[in-house]
Backbone as XML, in Angstrom:
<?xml version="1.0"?>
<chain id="A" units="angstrom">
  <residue number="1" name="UNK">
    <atom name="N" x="-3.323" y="80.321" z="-4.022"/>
    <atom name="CA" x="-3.019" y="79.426" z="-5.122"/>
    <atom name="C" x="-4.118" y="78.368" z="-5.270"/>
  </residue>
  <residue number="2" name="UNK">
    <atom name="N" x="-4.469" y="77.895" z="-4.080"/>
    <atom name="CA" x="-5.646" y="76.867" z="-4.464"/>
    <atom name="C" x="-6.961" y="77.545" z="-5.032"/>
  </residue>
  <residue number="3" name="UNK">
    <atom name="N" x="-7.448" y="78.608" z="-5.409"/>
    <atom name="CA" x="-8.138" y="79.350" z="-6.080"/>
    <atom name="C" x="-8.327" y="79.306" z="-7.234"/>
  </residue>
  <residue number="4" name="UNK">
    <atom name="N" x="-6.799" y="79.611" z="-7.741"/>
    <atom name="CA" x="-6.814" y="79.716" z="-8.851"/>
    <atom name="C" x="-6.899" y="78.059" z="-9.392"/>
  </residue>
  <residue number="5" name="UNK">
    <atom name="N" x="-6.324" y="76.950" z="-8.855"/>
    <atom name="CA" x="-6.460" y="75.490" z="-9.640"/>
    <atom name="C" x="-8.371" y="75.312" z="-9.304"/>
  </residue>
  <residue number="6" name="UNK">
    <atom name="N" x="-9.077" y="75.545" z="-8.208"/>
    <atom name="CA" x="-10.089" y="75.531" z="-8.288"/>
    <atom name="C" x="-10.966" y="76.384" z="-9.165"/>
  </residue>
  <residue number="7" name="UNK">
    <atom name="N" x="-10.160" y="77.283" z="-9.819"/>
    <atom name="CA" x="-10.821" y="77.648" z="-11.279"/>
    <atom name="C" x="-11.008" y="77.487" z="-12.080"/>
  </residue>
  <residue number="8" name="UNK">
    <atom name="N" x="-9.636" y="77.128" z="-12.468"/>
    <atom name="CA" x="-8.997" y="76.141" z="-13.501"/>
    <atom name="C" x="-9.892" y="74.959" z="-14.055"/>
  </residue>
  <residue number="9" name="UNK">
    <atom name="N" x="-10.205" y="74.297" z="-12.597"/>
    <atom name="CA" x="-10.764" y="73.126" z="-12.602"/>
    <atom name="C" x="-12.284" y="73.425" z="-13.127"/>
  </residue>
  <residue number="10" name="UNK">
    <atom name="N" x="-13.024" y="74.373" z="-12.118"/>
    <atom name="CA" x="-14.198" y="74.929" z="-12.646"/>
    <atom name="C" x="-14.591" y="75.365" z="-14.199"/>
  </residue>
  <residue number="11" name="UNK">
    <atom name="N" x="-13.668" y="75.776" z="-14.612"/>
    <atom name="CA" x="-13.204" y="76.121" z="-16.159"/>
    <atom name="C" x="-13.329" y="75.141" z="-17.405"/>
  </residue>
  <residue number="12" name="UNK">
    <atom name="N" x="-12.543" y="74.165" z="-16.395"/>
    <atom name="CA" x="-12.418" y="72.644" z="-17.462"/>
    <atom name="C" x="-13.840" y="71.753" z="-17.032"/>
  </residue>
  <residue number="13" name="UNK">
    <atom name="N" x="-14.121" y="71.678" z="-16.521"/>
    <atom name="CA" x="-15.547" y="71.058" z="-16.652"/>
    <atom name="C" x="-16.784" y="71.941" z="-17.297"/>
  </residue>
  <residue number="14" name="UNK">
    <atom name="N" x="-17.192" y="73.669" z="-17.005"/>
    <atom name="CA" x="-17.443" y="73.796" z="-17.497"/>
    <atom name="C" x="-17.592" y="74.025" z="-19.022"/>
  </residue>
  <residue number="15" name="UNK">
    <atom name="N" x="-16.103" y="73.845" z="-19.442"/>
    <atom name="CA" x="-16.175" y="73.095" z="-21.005"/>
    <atom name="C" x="-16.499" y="72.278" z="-21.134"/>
  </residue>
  <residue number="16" name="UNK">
    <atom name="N" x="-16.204" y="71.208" z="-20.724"/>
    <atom name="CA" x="-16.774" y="69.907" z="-20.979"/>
    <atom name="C" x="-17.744" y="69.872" z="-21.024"/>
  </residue>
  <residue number="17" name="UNK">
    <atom name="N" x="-18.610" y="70.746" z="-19.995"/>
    <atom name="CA" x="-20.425" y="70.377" z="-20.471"/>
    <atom name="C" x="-20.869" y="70.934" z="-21.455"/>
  </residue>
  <residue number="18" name="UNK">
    <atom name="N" x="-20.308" y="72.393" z="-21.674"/>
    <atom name="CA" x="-20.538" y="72.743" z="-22.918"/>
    <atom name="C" x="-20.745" y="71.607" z="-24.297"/>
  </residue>
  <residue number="19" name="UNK">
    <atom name="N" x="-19.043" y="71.059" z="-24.449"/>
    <atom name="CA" x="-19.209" y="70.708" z="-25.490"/>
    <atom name="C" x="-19.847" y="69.175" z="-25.350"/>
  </residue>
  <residue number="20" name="UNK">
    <atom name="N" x="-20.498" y="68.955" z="-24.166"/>
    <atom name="CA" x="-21.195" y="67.749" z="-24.229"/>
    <atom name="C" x="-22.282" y="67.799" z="-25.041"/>
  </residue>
  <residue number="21" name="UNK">
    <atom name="N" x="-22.972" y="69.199" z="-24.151"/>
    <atom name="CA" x="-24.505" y="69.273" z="-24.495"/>
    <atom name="C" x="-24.855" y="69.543" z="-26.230"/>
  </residue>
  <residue number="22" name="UNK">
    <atom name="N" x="-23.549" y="70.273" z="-26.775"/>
    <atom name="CA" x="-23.713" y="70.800" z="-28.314"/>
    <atom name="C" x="-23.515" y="69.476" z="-28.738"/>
  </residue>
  <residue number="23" name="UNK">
    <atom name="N" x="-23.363" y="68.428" z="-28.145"/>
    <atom name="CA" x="-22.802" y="66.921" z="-29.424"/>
    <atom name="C" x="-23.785" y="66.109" z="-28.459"/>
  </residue>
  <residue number="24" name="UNK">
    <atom name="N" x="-24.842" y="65.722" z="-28.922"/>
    <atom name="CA" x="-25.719" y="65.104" z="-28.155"/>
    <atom name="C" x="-26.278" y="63.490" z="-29.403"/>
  </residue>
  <residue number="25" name="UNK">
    <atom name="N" x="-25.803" y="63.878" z="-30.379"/>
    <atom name="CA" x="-25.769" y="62.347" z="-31.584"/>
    <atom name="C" x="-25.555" y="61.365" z="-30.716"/>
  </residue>
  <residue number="26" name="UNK">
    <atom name="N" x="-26.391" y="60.121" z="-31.139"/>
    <atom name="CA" x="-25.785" y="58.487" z="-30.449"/>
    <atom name="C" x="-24.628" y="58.492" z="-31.662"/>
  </residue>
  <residue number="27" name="UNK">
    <atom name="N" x="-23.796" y="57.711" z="-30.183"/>
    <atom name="CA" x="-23.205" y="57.201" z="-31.454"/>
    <atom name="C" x="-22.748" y="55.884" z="-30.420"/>
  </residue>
  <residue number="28" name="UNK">
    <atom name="N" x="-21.649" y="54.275" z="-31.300"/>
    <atom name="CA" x="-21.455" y="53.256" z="-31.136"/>
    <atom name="C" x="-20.413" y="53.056" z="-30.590"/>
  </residue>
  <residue number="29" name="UNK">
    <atom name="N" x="-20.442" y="52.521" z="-29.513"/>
    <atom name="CA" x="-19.120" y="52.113" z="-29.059"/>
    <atom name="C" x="-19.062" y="50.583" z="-28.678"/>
  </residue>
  <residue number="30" name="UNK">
    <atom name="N" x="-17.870" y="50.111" z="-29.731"/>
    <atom name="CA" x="-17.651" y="48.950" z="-29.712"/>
    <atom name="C" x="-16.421" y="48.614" z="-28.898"/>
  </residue>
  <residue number="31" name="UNK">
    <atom name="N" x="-16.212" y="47.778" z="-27.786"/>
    <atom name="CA" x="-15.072" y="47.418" z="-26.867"/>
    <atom name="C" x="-14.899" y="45.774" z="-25.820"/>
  </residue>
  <residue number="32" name="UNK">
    <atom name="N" x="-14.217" y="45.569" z="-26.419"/>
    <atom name="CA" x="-14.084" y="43.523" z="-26.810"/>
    <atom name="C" x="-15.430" y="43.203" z="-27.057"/>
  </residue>
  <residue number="33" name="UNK">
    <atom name="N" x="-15.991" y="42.543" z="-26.351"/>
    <atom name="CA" x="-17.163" y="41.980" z="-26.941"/>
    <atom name="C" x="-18.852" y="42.900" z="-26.699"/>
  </residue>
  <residue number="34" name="UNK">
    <atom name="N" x="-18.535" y="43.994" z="-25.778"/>
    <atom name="CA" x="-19.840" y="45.165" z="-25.694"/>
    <atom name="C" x="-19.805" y="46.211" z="-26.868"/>
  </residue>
  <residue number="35" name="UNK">
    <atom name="N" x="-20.981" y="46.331" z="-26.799"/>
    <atom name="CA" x="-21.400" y="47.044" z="-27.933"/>
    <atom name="C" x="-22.618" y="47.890" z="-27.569"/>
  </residue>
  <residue number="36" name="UNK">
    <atom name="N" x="-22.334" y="48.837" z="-27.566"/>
    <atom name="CA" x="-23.215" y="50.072" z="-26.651"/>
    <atom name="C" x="-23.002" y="51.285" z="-27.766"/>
  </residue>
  <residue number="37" name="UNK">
    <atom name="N" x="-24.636" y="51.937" z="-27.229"/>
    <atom name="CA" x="-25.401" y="53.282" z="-27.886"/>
    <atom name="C" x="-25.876" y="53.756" z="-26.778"/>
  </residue>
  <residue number="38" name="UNK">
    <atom name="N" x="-25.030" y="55.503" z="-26.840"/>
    <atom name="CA" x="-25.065" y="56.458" z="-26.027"/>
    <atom name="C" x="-25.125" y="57.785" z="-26.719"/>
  </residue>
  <residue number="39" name="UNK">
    <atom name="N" x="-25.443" y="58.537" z="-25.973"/>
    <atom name="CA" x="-25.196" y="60.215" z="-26.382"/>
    <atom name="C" x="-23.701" y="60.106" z="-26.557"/>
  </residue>
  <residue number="40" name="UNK">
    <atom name="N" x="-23.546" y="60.703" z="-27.303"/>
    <atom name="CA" x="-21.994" y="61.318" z="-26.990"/>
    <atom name="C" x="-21.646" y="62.627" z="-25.845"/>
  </residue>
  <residue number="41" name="UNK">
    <atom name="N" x="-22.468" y="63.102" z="-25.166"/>
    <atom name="CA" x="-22.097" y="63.830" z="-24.144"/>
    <atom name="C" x="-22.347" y="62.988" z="-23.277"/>
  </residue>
  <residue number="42" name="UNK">
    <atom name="N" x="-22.644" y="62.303" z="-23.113"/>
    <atom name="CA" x="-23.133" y="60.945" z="-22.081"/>
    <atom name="C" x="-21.478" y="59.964" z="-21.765"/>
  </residue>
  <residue number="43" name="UNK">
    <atom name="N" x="-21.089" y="59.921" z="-23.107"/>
    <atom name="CA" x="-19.910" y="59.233" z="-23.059"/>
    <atom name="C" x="-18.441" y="60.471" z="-22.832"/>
  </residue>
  <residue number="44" name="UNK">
    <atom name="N" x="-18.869" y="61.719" z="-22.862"/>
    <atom name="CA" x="-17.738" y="62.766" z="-22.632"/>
    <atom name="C" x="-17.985" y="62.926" z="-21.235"/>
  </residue>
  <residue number="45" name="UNK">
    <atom name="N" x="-19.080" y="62.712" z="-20.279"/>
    <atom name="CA" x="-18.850" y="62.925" z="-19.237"/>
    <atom name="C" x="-18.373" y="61.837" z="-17.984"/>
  </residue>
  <residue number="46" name="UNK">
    <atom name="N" x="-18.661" y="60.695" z="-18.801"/>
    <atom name="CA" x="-18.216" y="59.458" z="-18.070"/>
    <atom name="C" x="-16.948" y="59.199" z="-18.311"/>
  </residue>
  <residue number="47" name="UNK">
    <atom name="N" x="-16.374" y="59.503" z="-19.595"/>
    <atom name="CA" x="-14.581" y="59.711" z="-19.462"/>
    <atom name="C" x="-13.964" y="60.495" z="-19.153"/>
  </residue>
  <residue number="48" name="UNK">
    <atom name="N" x="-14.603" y="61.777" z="-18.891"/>
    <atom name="CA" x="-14.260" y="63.236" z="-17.708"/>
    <atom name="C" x="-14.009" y="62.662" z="-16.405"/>
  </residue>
  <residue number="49" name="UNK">
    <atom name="N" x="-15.473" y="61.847" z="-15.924"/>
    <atom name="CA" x="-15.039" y="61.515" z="-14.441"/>
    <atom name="C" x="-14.211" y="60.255" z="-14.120"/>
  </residue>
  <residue number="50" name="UNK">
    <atom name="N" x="-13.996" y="59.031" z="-15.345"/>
    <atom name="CA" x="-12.983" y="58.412" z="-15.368"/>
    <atom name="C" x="-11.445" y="58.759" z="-15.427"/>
  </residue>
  <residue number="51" name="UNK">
    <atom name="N" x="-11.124" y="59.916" z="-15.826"/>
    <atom name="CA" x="-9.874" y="60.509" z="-15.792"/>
    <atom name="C" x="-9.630" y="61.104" z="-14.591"/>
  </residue>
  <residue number="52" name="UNK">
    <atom name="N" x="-10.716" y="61.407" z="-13.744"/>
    <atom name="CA" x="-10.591" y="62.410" z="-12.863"/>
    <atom name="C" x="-10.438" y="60.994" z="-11.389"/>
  </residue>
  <residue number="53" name="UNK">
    <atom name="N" x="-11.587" y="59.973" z="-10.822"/>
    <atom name="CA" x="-10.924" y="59.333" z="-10.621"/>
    <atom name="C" x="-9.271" y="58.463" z="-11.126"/>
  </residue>
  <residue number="54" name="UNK">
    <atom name="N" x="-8.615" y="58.075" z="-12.204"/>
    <atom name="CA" x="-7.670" y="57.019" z="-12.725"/>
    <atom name="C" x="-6.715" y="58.576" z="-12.166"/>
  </residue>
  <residue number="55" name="UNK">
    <atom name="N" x="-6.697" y="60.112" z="-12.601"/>
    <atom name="CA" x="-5.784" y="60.701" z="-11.911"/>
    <atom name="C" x="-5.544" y="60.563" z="-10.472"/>
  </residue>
  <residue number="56" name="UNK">
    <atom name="N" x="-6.456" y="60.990" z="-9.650"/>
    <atom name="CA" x="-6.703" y="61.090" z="-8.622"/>
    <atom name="C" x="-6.192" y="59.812" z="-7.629"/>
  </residue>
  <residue number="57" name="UNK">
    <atom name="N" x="-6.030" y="58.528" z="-8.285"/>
    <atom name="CA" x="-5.807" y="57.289" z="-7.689"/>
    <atom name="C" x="-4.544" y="57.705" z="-7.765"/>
  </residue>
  <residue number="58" name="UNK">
    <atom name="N" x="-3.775" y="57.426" z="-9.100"/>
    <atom name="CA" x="-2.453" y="57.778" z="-9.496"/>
    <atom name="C" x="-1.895" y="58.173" z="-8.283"/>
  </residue>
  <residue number="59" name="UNK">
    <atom name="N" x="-1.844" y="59.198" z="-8.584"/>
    <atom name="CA" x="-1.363" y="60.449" z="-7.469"/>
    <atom name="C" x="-1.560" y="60.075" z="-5.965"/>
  </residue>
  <residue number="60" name="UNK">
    <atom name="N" x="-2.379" y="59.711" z="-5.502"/>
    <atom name="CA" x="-2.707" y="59.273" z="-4.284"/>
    <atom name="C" x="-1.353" y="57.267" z="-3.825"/>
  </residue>
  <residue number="61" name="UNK">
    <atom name="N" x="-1.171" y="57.233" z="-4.597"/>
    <atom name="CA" x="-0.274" y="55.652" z="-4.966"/>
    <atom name="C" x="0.704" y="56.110" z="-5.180"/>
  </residue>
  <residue number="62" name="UNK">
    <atom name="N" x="1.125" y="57.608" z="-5.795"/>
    <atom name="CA" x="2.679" y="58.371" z="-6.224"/>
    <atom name="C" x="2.962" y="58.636" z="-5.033"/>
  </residue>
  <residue number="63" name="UNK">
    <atom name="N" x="2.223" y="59.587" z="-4.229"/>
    <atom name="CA" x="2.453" y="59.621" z="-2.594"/>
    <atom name="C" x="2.460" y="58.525" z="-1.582"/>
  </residue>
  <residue number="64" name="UNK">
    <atom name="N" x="2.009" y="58.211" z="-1.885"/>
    <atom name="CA" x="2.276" y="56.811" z="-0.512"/>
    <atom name="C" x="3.161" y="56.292" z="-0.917"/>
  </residue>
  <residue number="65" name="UNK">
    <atom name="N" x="3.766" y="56.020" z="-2.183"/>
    <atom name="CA" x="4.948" y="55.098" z="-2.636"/>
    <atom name="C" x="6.236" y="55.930" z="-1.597"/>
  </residue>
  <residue number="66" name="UNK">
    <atom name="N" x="6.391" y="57.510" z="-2.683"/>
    <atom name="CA" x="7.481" y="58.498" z="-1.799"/>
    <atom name="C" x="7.089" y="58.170" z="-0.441"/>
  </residue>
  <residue number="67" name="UNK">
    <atom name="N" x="5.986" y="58.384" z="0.244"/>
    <atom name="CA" x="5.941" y="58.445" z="1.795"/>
    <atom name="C" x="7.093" y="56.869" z="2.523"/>
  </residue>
  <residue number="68" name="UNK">
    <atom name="N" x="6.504" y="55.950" z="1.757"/>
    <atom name="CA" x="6.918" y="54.646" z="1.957"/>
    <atom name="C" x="8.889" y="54.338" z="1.992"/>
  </residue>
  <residue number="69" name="UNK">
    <atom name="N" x="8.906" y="55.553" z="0.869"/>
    <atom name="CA" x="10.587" y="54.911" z="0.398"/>
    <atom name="C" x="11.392" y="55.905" z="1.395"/>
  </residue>
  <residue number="70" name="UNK">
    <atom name="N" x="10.463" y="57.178" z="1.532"/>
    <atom name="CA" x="11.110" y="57.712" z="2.775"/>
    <atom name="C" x="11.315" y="57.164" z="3.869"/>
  </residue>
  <residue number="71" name="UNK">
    <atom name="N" x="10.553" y="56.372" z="4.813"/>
    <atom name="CA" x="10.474" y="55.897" z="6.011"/>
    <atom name="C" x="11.607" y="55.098" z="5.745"/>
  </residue>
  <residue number="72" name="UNK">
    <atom name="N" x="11.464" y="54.126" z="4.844"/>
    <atom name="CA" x="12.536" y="52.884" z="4.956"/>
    <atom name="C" x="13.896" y="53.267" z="4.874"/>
  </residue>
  <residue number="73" name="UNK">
    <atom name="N" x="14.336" y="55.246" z="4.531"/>
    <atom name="CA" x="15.521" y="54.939" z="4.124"/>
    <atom name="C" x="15.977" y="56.397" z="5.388"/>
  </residue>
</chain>
């Protein structure tokens, strides 16, 4: 089973670069007061690996919570 999610996974990134590299336009990103010009595959891969850490934390804080409420009870 871990095969197949390590495919999965392999799968979904290699889309992502795909459709990074085909959208390579600057474009603007405005957010409170920054104001930044990037590739747009530049900005698809930095919110790829922002999701992938913000999941990865998640989940890691979902388990220790259960681990936690187990012990106490």
């Amino acid at each position: 089973m871990r095969w197949v999610h390590l495919t999965i996974v392999c799968l979904l990134g290699l889309a992502t670069l795909i459709f990074a590299f085909e959208n390579m336009e600057i474009v603007g990103i405005d957010f409170i007061w920054l104001n930044i010009r990037m590739p747009l595959a530049f900005l698809v891969i930095v919110i790829y690996i922002v999701g992938m850490v913000t999941g990865s934390t998640l989940q890691s804080f979902v388990r220790w919570s259960v681990q936690g409420a187990r012990l106490r009870s």
